[in-house]
C-alpha positions as CSV (number, residue, x, y, z in Angstrom):
1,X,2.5,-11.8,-4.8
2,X,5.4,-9.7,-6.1
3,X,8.1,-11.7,-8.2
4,X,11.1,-11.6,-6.7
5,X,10.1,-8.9,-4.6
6,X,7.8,-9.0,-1.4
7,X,5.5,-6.0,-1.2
8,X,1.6,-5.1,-1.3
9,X,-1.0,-4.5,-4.3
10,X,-3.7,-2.4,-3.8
11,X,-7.1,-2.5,-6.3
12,X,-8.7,0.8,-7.4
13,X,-12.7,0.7,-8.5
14,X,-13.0,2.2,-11.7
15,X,-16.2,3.8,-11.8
16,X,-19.2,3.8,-9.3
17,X,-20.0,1.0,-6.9
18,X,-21.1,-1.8,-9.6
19,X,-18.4,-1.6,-12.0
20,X,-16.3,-4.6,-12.2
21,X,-13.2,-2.6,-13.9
22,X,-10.4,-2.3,-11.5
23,X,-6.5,-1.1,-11.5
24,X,-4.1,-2.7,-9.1
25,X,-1.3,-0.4,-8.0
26,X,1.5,-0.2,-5.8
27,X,4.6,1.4,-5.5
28,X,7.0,1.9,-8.3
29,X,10.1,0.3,-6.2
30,X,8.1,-2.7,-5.9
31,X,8.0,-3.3,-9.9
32,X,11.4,-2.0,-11.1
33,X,14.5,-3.2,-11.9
34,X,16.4,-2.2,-8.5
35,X,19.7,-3.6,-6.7
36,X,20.2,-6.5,-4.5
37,X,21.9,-6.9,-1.4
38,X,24.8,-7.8,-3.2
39,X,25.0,-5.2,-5.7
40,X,23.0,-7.9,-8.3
41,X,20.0,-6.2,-10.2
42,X,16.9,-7.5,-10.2
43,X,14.7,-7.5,-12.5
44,X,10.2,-7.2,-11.5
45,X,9.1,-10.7,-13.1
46,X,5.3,-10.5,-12.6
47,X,2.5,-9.7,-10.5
48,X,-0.3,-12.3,-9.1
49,X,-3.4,-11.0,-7.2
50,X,-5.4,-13.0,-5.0
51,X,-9.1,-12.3,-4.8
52,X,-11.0,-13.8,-2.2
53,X,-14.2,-15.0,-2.7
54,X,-17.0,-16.6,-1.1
55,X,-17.2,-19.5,-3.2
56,X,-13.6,-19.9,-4.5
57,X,-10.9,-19.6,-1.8
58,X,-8.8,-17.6,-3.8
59,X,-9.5,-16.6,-7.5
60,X,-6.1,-15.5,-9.1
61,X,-5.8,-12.9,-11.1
62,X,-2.5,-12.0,-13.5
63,X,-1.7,-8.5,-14.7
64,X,0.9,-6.8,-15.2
65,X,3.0,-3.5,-14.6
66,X,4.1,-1.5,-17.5
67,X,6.9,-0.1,-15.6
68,X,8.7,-3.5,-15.3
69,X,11.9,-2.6,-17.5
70,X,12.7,0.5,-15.7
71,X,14.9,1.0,-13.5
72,X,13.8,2.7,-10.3
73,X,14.8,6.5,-9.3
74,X,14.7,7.1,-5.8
75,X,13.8,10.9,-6.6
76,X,10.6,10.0,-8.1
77,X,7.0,9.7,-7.5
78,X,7.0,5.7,-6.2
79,X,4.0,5.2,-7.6
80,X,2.9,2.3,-10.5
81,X,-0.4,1.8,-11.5
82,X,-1.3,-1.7,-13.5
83,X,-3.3,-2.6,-16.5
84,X,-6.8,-2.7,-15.8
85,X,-8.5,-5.6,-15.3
86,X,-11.9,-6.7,-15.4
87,X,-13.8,-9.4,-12.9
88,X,-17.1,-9.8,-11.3
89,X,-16.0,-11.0,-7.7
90,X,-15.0,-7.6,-7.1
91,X,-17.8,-5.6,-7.7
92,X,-18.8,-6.2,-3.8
93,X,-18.0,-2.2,-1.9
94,X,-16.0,-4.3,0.4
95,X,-13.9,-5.9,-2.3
96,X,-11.6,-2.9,-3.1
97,X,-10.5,0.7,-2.5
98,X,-12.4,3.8,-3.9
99,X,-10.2,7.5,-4.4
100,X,-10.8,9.9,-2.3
101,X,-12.8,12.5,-4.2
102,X,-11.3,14.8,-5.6
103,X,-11.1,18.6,-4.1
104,X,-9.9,15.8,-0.6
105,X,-7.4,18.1,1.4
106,X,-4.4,16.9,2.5
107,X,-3.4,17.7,6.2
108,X,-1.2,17.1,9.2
109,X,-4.0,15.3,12.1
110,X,-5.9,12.8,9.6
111,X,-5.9,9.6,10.6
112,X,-5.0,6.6,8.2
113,X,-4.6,3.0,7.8
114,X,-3.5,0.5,5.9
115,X,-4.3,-3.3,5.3
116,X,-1.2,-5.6,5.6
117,X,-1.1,-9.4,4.5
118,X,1.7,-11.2,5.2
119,X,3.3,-15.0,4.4
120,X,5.7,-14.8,7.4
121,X,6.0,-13.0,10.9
122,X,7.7,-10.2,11.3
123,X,10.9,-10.4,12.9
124,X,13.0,-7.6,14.4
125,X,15.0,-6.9,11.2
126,X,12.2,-6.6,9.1
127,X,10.7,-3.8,11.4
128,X,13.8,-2.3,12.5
129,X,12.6,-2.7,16.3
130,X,14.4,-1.7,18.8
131,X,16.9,-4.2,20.9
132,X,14.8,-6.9,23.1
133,X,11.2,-6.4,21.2
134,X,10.2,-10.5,21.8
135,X,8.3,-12.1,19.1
136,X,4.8,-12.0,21.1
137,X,5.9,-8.3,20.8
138,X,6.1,-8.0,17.5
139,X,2.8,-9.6,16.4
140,X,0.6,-7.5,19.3
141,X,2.4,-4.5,17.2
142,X,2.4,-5.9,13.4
143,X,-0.5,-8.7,13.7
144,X,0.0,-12.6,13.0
145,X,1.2,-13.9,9.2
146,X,-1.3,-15.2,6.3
147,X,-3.8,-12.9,7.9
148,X,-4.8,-9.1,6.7
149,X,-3.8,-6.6,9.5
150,X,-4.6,-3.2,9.8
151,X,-1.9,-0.7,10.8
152,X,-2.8,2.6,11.9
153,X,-1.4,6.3,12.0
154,X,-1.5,9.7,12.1
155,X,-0.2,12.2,9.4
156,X,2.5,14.5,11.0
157,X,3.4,16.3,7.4
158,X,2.3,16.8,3.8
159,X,3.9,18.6,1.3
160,X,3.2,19.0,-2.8
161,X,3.8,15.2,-3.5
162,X,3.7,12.8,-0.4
163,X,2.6,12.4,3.1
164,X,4.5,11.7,6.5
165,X,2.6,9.6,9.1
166,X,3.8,8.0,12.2
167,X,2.9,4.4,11.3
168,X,4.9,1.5,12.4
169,X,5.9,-0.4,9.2
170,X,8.0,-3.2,8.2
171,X,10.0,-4.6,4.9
172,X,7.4,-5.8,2.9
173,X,4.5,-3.4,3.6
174,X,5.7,-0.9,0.5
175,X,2.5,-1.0,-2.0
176,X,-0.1,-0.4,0.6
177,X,-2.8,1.6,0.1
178,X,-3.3,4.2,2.8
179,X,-6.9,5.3,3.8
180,X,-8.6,7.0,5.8
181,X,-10.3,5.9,9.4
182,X,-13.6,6.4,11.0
183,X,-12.6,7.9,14.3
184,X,-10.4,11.4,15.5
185,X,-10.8,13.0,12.1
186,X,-10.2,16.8,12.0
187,X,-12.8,18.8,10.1
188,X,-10.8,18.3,6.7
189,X,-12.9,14.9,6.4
190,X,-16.2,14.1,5.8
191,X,-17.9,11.5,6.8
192,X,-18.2,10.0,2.6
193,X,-14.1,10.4,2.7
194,X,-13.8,7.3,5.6
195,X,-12.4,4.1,3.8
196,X,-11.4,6.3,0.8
197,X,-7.9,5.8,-0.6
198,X,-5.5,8.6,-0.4
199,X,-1.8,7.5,-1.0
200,X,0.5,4.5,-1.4
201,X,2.9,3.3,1.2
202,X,6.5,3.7,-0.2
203,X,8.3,3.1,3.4
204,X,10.7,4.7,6.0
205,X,11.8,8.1,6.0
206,X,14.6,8.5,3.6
207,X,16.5,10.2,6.6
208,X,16.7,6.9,8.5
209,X,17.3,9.4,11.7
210,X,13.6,10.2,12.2
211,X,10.4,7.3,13.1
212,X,8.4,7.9,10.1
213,X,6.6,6.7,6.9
214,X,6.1,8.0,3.7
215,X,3.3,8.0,1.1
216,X,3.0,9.3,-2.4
217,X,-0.3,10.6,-2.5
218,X,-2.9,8.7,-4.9
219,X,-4.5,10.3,-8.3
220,X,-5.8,8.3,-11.1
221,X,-3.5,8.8,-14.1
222,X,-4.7,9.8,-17.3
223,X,-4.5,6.7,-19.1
C-alpha cells in the first residue's frame, strides 16, 4: 500500500536463500512528490507492506523510501529502492524475488512476468482498453481484485537502461517486479535465471502512439 498513490512493491532477498534481510523497491514515480490531476502536488506519505503468512493473515511491515521529498524527473531511471528490512516470515524461496545474476543478458524474445494485486477491478480507463471491452473482458485479461495475478509478455526492445515488452498493463501496476518465465525462453536464459528479477515496471510507453510497457532494468545499488 502506497500513500496517496496506488502502485506495487516488490521485495529483494539480500543474500542466499535463508537470509531474512530484504529491500522492498518500486518505482521512483510511485514515491515522489509528483502532480495531480489538477495541477496539486502530492507529496509520497509512506509505504505499508503486507506479508502473508501461514499463521498470521497478513503481517505488516513499515519502511520507508528515502526518495520521498523529491520531486520526480521523468528523464530518469524510475527506480527507488527502500531501507532494508529484516523479518523471518520471509526467509521461505517462495516469499520474495531473487536478481538475476549478474553477467544476465538482456534481449528482445525473453519472456517475463509480473505479479499484480489489486483492491479494485480494472475498469476500461485504468487499462486504456479499447471501446466496448465489457467488464467479464477485462478480468479474463487483467484477473479479479484482492487476488495476485500474473501478467505475461514478451520483450520487443532493450537498450542501455530499460526494457520494452508487449505486456498489457493498467494504472496501478507501476512498481512491479518483472521476471522471468519457465517456458519459450531463447538461449540467453538458463534454466537458474527462471523466477529471477530483472527490472521494474514503470508503465506505458512515453509515446502513448505505440502498445507497449516499459521497465528500468534491476541492479542492486551500492548502498
Amino acid at each position: 500500500e502506497l500513500v496517496p498513490y496506488e502502485g506495487q512493491v516488490g521485495i529483494i532477498r539480500l543474500g542466499p536463500v535463508g537470509n531474512f534481510s530484504f529491500r522492498p523497491v518500486t518505482a521512483k514515480h510511485n514515491v515522489t512528490t509528483q502532480m495531480n490531476a489538477i495541477g496539486e502536488l502530492e507529496q509520497f506519505d509512506s509505504a505499508t507492506l503486507f506479508i502473508p503468512d501461514g499463521r498470521v493473515p497478513n503481517r505488516i511491515i513499515r519502511t520507508t523510501f528515502p526518495v520521498g521529498d523529491q520531486i520526480f524527473d521523468h528523464s530518469e531511471i524510475d527506480i527507488a529502492w527502500g531501507n532494508a528490512v529484516r523479518c523471518d516470515h520471509l526467509r521461505h524461496p517462495n516469499s520474495c524475488f531473487e536478481l538475476a545474476r549478474s553477467d544476465f543478458v538482456y534481449e528482445e524474445g525473453q519472456h517475463v512476468g509480473m505479479a499484480i494485486y489489486s483492491d479494485s477491478e480494472v475498469t476500461p480507463e485504468a487499462s486504456q482498453a479499447p471501446p466496448g471491452y465489457t467488464k467479464e473482458t477485462l478480468v479474463k485479461i487483467y484477473g479479479k481484485a484482492h487476488q495476485v495475478n500474473i501478467l505475461t509478455g514478451k520483450v520487443t526492445a532493450v537498450d542501455e537502461n530499460m526494457i520494452v515488452y508487449d505486456m498489457n498493463s493498467f494504472g496501478g501496476c507501476s512498481g512491479a517486479i518483472v521476471f522471468l518465465l519457465d517456458k519459450d525462453q531463447p538461449e540467453s536464459v538458463r534454466p537458474e535465471d527462471v523466477g529471477k528479477a530483472i527490472a521494474i515496471h514503470s508503465g506505458p510507453h512515453w509515446d502513448e502512439t505505440l502498445n507497449r510497457n516499459v521497465a528500468f532494468k534491476l541492479i542492486m545499488p551500492d548502498r
